[in-house]
C-alpha positions in Angstrom: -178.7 172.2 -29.6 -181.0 171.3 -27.0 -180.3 171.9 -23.0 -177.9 171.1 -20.5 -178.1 167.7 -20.2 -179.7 166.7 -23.4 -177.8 167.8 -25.6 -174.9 169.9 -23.2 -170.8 168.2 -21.9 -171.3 168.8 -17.9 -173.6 166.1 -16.9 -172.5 164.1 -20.3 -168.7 164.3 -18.6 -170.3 163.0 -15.0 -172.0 160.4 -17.3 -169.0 159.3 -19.0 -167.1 158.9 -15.0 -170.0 156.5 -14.1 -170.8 155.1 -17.2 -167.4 154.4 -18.2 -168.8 155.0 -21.2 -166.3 153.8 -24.2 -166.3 155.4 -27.1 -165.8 170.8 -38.6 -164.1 173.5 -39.6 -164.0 176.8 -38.2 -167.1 178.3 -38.8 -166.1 182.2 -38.2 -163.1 184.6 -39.1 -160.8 185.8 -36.2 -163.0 189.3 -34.8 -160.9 193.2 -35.2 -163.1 193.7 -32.0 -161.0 196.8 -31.0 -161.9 196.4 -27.4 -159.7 198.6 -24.6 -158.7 196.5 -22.0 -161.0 195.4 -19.2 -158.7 197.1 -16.9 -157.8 199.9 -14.6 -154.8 201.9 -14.4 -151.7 200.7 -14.2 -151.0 202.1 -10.8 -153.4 199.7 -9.4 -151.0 196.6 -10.0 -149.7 195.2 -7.0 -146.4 195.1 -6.3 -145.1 191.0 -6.7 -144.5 189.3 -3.4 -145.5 187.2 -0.9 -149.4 186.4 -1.7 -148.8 188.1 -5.0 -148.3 186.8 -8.3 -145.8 188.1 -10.1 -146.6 191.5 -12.9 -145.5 189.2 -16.0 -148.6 186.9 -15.0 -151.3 189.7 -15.0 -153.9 188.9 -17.8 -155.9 192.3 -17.2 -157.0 194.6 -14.2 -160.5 194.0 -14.5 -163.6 196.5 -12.6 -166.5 194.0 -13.0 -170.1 196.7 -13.5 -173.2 195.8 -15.3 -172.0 195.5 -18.4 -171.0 192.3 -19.3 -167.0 191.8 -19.9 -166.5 188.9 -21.8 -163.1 186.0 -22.0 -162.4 183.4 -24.5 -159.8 180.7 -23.7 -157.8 179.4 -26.3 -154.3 178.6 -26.8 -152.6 181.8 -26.5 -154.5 181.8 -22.9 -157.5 184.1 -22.0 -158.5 186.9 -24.8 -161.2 189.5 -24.5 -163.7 189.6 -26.8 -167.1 191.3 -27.6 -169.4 188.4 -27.2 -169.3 185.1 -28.0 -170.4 185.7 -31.2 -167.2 187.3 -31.4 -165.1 184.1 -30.6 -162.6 182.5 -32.8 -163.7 179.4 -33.5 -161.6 176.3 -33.3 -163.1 173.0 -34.9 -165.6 170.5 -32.8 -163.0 168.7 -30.5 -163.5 166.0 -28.1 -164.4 168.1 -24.2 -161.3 166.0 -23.1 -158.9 168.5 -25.6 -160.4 171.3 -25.6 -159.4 174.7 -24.2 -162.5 175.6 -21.4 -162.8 176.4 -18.0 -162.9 172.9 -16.2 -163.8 174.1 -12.4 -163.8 177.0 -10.8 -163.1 177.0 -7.1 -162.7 179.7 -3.7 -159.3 179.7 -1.8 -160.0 182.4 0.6 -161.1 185.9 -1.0 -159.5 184.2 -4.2 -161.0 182.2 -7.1 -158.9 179.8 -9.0 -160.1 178.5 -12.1 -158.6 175.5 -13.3 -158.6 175.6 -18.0 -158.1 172.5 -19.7 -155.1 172.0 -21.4 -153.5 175.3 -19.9 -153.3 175.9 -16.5 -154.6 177.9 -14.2 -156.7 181.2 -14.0 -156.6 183.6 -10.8 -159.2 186.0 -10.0 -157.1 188.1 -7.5 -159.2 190.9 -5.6 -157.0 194.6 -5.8 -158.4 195.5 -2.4 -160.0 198.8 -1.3 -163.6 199.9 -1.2 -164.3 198.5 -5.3 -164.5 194.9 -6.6 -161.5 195.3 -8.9 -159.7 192.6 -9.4 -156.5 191.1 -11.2 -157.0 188.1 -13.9 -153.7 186.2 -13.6 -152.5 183.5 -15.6 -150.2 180.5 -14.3 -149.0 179.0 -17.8 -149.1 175.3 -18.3 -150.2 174.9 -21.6 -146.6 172.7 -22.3 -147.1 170.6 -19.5 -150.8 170.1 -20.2 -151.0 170.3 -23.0 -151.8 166.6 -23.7 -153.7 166.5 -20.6 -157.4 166.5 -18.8 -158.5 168.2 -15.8 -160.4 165.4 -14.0 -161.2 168.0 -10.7 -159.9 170.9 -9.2 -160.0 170.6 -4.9 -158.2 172.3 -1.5 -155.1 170.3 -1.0 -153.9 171.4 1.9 -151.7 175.2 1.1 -153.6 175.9 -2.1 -155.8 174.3 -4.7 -154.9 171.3 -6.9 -155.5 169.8 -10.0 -156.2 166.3 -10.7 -155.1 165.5 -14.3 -155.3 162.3 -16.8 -154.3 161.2 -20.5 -157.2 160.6 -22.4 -157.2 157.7 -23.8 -160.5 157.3 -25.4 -160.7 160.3 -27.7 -157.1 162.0 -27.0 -153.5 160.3 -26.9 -152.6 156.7 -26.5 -152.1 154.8 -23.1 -148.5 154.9 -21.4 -146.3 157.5 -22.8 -143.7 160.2 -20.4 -144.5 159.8 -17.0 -146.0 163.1 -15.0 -147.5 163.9 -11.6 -151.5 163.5 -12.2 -152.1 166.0 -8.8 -150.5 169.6 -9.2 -151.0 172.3 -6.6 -151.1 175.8 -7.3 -149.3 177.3 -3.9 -151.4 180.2 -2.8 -149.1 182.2 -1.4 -145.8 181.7 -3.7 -148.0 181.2 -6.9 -146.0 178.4 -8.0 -147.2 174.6 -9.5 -146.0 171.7 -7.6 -146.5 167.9 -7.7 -148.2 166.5 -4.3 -147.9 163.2 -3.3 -151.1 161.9 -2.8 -150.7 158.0 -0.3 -154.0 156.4 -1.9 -153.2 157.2 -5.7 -149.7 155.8 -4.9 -151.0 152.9 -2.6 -153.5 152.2 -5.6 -150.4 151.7 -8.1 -149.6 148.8 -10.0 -149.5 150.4 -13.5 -153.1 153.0 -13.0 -154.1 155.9 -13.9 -156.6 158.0 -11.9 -159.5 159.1 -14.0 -161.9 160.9 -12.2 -162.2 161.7 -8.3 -164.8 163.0 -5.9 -165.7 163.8 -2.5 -169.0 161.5 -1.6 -172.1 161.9 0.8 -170.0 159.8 3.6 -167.1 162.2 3.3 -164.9 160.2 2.0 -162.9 160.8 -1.1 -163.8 158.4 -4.0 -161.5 157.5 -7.2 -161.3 155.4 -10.6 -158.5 154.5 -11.7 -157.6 152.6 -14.7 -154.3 150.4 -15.8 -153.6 150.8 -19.8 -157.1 152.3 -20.7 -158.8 149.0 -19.5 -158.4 147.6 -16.2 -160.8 149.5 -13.5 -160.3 149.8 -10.0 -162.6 151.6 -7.4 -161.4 153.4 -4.0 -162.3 155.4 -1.2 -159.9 157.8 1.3 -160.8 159.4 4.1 -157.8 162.1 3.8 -155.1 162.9 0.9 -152.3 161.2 3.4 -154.6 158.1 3.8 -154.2 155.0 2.6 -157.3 153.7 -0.1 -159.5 150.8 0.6 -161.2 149.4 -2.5 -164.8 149.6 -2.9 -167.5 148.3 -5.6 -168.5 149.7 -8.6 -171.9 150.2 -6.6 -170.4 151.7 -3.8 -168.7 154.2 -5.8 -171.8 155.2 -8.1 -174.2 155.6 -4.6 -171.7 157.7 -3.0 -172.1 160.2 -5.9 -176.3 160.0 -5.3 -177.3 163.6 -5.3 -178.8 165.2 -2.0 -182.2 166.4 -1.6 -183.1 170.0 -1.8 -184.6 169.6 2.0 -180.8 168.4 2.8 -179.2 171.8 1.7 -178.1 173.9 4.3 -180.3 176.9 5.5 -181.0 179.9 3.7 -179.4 178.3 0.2 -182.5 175.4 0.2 -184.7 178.8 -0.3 -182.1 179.7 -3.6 -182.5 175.8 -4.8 -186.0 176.0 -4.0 -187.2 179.0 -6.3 -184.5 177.9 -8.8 -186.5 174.4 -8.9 -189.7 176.4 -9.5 -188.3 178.1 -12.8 -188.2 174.8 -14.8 -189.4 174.3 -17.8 -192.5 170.9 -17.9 -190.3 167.8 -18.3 -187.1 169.3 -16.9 -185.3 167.8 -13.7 -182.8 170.2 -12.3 -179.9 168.7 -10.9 -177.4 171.8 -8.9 -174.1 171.6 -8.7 -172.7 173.9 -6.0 -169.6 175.0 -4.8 -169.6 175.5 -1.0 -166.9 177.9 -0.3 -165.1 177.7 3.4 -161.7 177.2 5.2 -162.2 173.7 2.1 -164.5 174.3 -0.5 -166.7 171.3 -1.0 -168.8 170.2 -4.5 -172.2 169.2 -3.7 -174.9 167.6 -6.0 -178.9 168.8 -5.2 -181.2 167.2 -7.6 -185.0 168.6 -8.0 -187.7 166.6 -9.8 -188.3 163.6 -11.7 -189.0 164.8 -15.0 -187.4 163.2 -18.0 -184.8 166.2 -19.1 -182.2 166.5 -16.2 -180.5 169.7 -16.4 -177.8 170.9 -14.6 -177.3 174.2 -12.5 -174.3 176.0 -11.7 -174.4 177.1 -8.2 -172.0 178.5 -5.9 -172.5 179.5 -1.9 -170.4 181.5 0.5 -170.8 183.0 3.9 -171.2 182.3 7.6 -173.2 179.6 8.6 -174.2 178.2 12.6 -172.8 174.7 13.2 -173.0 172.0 10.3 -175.0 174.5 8.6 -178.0 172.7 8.9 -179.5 174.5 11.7 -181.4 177.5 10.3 -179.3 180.3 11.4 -177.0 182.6 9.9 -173.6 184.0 11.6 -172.8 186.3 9.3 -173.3 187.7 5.6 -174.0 185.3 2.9 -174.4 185.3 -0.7 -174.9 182.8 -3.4 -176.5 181.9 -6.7 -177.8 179.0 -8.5 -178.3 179.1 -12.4 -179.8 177.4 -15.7 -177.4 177.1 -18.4 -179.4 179.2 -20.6 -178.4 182.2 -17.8 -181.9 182.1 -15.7 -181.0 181.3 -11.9 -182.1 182.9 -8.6 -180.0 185.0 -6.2 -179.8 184.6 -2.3 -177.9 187.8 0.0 -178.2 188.8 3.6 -177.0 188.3 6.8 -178.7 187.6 10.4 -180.7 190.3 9.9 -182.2 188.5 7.4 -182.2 186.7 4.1 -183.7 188.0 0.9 -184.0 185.9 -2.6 -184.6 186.7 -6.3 -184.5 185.7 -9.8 -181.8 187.3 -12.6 -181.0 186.7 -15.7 -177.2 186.9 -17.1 -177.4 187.8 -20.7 -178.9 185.7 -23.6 -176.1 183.5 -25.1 -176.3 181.9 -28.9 -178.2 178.7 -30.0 -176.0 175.7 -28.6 -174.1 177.4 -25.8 -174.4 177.1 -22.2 -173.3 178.4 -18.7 -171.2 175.7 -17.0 -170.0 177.0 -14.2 -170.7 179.8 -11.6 -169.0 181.7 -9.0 -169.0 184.7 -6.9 -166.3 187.0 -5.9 -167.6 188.9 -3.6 -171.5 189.2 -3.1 -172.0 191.3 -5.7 -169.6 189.8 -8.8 -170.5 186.7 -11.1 -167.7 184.9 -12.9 -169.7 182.6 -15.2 -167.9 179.9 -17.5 -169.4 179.5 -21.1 -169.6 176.7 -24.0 -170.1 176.4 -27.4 -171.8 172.6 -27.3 -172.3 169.5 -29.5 -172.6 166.3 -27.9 -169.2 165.4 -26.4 -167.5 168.4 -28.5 -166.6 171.5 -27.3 -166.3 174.5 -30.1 -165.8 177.8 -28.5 -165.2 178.8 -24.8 -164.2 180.7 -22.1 -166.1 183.1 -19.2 -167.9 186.2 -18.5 -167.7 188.9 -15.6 -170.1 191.6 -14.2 -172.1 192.4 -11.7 -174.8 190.4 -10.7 -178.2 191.7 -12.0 -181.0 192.8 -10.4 -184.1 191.0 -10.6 -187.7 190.7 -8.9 -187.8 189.2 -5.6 -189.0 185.2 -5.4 -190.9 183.0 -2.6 -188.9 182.2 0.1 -187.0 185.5 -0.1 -188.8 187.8 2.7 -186.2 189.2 4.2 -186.4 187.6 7.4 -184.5 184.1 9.0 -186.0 180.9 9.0 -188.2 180.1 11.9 
């Protein structure tokens, strides 16, 4: 299957918000992999309470090292398997209904990663001088079941969902009524609805399909009225009331920023990452900003005729609007190809130091999707099996960020 992009579901999903765009078998036996668990000892589970999750939600204790340990996601929830090889394979199935990891966002020293049609994942640290860390699960699966994760974003105290029926490839229009934005609390570890003014204001009958935060700041969203009926609007905040906006308006909000627009030191990640594509290829970054809100930015590279999109994720202490050229404190953060090629950026005001890596090889026709960092030395990447707007298998992958040979732009010192 070719690239990301050409032949990959990320930028065909962002496509399909803009576009509006309208319309197997299992090809492996179930694995005896006989894998221990990706854990530590049991002594090291925390004690539920508050900014705990309960035991009965602990997935696995998990000690990322350079090994890779490797997830599927399915629906009995996250299994550990030997590779993706290893995966049980369920048949092609519309992106919209199948079991993947949709987003993956900070909330504090947490990561919470939202899974289609199940709920959420929590990547938990277990404190002390390691990175070990708790996998939780917050079981969904009846709830959502019948529904897509249309973006994951800070709401306030914790991180909410935004979900949708699918009416193109998945279930018909109408049907039970249920609260499209759901909010995992992060210190009770409970799901709530929240009440969000503009999707109510909007009314009438819609449904909110896809949602975004623009260049302007303001918070953009379709919605549609019986799978037909389209209506475009802009918030400012989630107890703001919309004002509706042109189709134009909507699409030029979501124009991608220019590498020189990043903030200081990541434009020097974006910048060597940029460098490693392939004649043709126009890399288009997708980057998670993490903060006191993370924040989803677009970075495109190129004009070649294959875009491609990066995962890329960024965290650490940044001067002012972050735009100034100084650092205030340590920061990490990575940008990556989906075929696992991407370029590393650490340091701290003592100065900033860049290079390439390369997470391990994955089969013909799957992809990295998404990317984050626990800490400044852990990668949690999200993986698909791919076919045009089908998903096959899927899940993520955890270890510690490889080393690799130093790039331009990464010479240790701060920008002048």
């Amino acid at each position: 299957m070719p690239g990301r992009l050409s032949g990959g579901c990320s930028m065909r999903r962002a496509f399909f918000f803009l576009a509006i765009v309208l319309a197997g078998c299992s090809r492996r036996a179930v694995p005896d992999t006989g894998l221990p668990a990706a854990g530590l000892p049991e002594t090291a589970v925390p004690a539920a309470g508050d900014g705990w999750p309960s035991p009965e939600k602990l997935v696995a204790l998990v000690r990322p090292g350079p090994a890779p340990l490797w997830f599927e996601t399915g629906p009995g929830g996250p299994a550990r398997i030997a590779s993706p090889e290893a995966a049980t394979l369920a048949p092609w199935t519309p992106w919209t209904q199948a079991f993947f990891v949709a987003e993956i966002l900070p909330d504090g020293d947490r990561l919470v990663m939202a899974v289609n049609r199940d709920g959420f994942f929590l990547w938990v640290p277990a404190g002390g001088a390691g990175e070990e860390a708790g996998l939780y699960r917050i079981d969904l699966q009846k709830a959502w079941d019948t529904l897509t994760v249309a973006a994951l974003v800070p709401a306030g105290e914790g991180t909410a969902a935004l979900l949708y029926r699918d009416t193109v490839f998945g279930v018909e229009s109408g049907g039970p009524f249920f609260h499209q934005f759901q909010v995992l609390d992060r210190r009770a570890f409970t799901v709530r609805p929240l009440d969000v003014r503009a999707f109510t204001d909007a009314g009438n009958g819609r449904e909110v399909k896809a949602l975004y935060r623009g260049r302007d700041g303001f918070w953009y969203f379709r919605a549609e009225r019986d799978g037909e009926e389209t209506g475009y609007f802009r918030f400012a905040h989630f107890s703001s009331s919309p004002e509706p906006v042109q189709f134009g308006v909507f699409r030029n909000a979501m124009t991608p920023y220019t590498i020189e627009e990043a903030p200081y030191p990541f434009d020097t990640a974006l910048q060597a990452a940029a460098a490693l594509a392939r004649s043709g290829e126009s890399p288009l970054a997708r980057v998670v900003f993490a903060g006191d809100a993370a924040e989803i930015r677009r970075y495109a590279a190129g004009d070649g005729a294959a875009p491609v999109e990066l995962a890329g994720f960024f965290a650490g202490g940044i001067s002012g609007s972050g735009m100034s050229g100084e650092t205030t404190g340590a920061v990490y953060g990575a940008v990556c190809y989906p075929g696992g090629r991407g370029v590393y950026l650490g340091g701290g005001p003592e100065g900033i130091s860049a290079r390439e890596f390369s997470l391990p090889v994955l089969p013909e026709g799957f992809a990295y999707t998404r990317l984050a960092l626990a800490g400044r030395r852990t990668v949690i990447a999200a993986w698909e099996e791919q076919e045009n707007w089908n998903i096959a298998a899927a899940g993520f992958m955890v270890m510690t960020m490889p080393d690799g040979e130093m790039v331009p732009g990464g010479n240790g010192r701060e920008k002048e």
